[in-house]
C-alpha positions in Angstrom: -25.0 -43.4 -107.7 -26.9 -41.0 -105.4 -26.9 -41.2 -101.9 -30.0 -40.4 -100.0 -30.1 -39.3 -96.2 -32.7 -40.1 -94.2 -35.0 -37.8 -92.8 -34.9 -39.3 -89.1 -31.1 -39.5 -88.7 -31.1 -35.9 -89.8 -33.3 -34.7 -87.3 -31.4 -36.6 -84.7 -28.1 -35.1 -86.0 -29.7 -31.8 -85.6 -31.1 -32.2 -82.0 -27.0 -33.3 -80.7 -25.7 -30.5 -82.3 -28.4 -28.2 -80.5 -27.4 -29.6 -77.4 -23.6 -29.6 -77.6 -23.8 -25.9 -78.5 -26.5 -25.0 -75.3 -24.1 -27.3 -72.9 -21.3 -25.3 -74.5 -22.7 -21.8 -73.7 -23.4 -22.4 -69.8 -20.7 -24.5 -68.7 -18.1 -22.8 -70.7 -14.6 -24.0 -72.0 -11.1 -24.1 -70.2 -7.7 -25.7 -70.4 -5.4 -26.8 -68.0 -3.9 -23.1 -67.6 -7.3 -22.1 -66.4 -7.9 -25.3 -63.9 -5.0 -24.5 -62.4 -5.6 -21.1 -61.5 -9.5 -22.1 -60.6 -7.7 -24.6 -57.8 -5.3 -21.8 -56.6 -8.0 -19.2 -56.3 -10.1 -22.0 -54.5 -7.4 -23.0 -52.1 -6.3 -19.1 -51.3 -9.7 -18.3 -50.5 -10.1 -21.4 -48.4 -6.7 -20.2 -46.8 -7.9 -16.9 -45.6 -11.8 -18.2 -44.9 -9.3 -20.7 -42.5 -7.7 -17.9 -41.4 -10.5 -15.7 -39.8 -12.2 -18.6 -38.7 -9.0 -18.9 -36.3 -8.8 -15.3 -35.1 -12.4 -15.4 -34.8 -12.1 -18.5 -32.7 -9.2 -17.7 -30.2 -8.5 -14.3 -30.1 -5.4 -13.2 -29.4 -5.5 -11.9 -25.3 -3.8 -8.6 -25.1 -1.2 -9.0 -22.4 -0.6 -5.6 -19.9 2.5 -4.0 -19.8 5.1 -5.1 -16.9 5.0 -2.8 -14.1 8.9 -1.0 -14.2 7.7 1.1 -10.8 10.7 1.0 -8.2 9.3 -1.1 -4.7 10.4 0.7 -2.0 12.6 -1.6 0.6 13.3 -0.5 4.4 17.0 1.0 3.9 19.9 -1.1 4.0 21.0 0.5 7.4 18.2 -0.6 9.7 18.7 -4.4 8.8 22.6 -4.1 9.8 22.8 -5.6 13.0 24.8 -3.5 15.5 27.9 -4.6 16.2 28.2 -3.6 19.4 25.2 -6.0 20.6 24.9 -9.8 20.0 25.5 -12.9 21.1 27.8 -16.3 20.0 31.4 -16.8 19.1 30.7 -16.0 15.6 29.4 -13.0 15.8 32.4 -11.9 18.0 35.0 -13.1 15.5 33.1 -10.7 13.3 33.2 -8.1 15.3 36.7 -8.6 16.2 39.0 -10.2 13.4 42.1 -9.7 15.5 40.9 -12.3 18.1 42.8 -15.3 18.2 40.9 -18.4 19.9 43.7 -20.4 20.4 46.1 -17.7 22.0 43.2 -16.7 24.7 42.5 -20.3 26.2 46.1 -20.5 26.3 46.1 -17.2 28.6 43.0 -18.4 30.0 44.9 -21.4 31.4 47.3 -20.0 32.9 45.2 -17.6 35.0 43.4 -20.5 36.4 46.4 -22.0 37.8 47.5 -18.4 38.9 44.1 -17.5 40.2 43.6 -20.5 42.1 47.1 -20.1 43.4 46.8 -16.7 44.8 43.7 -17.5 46.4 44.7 -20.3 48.4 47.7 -18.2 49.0 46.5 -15.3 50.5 48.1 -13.2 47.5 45.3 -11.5 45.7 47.4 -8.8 45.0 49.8 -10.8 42.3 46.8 -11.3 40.5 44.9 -7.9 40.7 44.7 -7.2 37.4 43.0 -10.4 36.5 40.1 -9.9 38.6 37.1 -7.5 37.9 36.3 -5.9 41.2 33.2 -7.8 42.3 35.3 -11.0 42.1 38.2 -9.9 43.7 36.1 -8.8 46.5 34.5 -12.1 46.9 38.0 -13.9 46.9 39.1 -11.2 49.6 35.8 -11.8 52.0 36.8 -15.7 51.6 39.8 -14.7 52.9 39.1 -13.0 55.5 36.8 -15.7 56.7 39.4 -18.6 56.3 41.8 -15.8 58.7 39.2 -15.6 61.3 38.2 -19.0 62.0 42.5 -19.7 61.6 42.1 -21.9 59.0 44.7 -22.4 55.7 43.4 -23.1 51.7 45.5 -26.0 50.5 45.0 -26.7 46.5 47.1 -28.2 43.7 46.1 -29.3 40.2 46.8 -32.3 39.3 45.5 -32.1 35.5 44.0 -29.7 34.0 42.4 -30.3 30.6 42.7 -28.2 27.6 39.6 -24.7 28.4 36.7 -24.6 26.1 35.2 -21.2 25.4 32.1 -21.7 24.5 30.3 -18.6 24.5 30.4 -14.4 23.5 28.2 -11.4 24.5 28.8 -8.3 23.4 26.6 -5.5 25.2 27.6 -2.0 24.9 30.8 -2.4 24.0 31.7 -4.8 26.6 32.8 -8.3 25.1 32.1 -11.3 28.0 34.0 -15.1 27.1 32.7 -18.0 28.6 35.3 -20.5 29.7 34.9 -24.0 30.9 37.6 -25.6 33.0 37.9 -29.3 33.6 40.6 -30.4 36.6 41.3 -32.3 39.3 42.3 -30.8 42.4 43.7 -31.6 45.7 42.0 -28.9 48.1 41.0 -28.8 51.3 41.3 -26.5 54.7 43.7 -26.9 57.5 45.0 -25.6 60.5 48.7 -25.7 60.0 49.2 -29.4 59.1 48.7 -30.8 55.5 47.7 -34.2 54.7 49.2 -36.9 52.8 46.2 -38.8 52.3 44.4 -36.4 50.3 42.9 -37.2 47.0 42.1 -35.2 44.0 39.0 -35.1 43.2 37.2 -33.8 39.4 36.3 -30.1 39.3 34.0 -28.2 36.7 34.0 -24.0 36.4 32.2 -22.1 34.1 34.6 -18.8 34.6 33.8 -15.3 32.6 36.1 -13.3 31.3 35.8 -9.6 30.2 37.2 -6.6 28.4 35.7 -3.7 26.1 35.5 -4.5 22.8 37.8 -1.3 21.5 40.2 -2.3 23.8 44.1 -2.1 23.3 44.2 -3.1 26.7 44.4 -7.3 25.9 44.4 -8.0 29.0 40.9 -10.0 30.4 39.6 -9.7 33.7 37.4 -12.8 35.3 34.1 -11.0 36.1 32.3 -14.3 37.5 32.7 -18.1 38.4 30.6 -20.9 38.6 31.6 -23.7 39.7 30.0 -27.0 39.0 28.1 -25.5 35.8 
């Protein structure tokens, strides 16, 4: 039996073959080794395109150096406060750690009864040392004055409440201690006959005591009074 082919399928068979083999020549062959390496070399290059776009877009701001100079300060000396100027218990208790608060207004009571004692008894001299020399020349023109005129101090304490020092200046050396005194008294001037009728009455004194501040004297004198303060 013969087989016969025809013409027009041939030619058509011809032409697909002519146009695999053209298709074949420009778009090439590969196999799954090659896609994969055509993705990685697409997505490394789109990596570093990425990459420059950012450092193109924000560069990176160069930052100065910190500045290691030494500042200069005002030396530690001048901003010491001196210590033998100032003002406040504080800074006295600084200056002077030996000072015991409770001790002095103890003393300082006691001179107030013995001050006020020797005054109104004529007796300055028991309580010279006590007195700074302005004050003890005050109490000695009262003195005088109460002699002239022949006239007698009479004063006891009835109560005397617990000093307060409230307050310490130091100025060249020289320490001052404010005291405040709270008492009631029974004192009053006569000509040689006391009363019985007298009453106390309430009596406030700012007194100020002194010493210098490198003293190993620790005795105070009273330098001023005020009373009423």
């Amino acid at each position: 039996m013969r087989c016969t082919i025809d013409p027009l399928n041939l030619i058509l068979l011809i032409i697909v073959i002519f146009v695999g083999i053209k298709l074949r020549s420009v778009l090439g062959m590969r196999n799954d080794e090659d896609a994969g390496k055509s993705r990685r070399g697409a997505y490394g290059l789109n990596r570093e395109a990425l990459g420059k776009k950012k450092l193109a877009a924000a560069p990176v701001e160069k930052k100065p150096a910190p500045d290691l100079r030494l500042v200069e300060t005002e030396p530690v000396e001048d901003l010491v406060q001196d210590p033998n100027e100032g003002r406040g218990l504080a800074f006295f208790q600084a200056a002077d750690p030996a000072f015991d608060a409770d001790r002095f207004v103890d003393g300082a009571a006691r001179a107030y009864e013995m001050i006020l004692t020797a005054f109104a008894a004529e007796r300055l001299e028991d309580v010279r040392d006590f007195l700074g020399a302005d004050v003890y020349a005050g109490f000695a023109d009262a003195i005088s004055a109460r002699q002239a005129e022949g006239q007698q101090l009479e004063t006891q304490i009835t109560r005397l409440d617990r000093p307060v020092l409230e307050d310490a200046r130091i100025e060249n050396g020289i320490v001052q201690l404010d005291v405040r005194y709270r008492a009631e008294l029974i004192s009053y001037l006569h000509t040689g006959t006391t009363r019985d009728d007298a009453e106390p009455a309430a009596s406030v004194d700012l007194w100020t005591f002194e010493r210098p501040l490198k003293s190993a004297n620790p005795n105070w004198q009273l330098v001023a009074t005020q009373a009423g303060a």
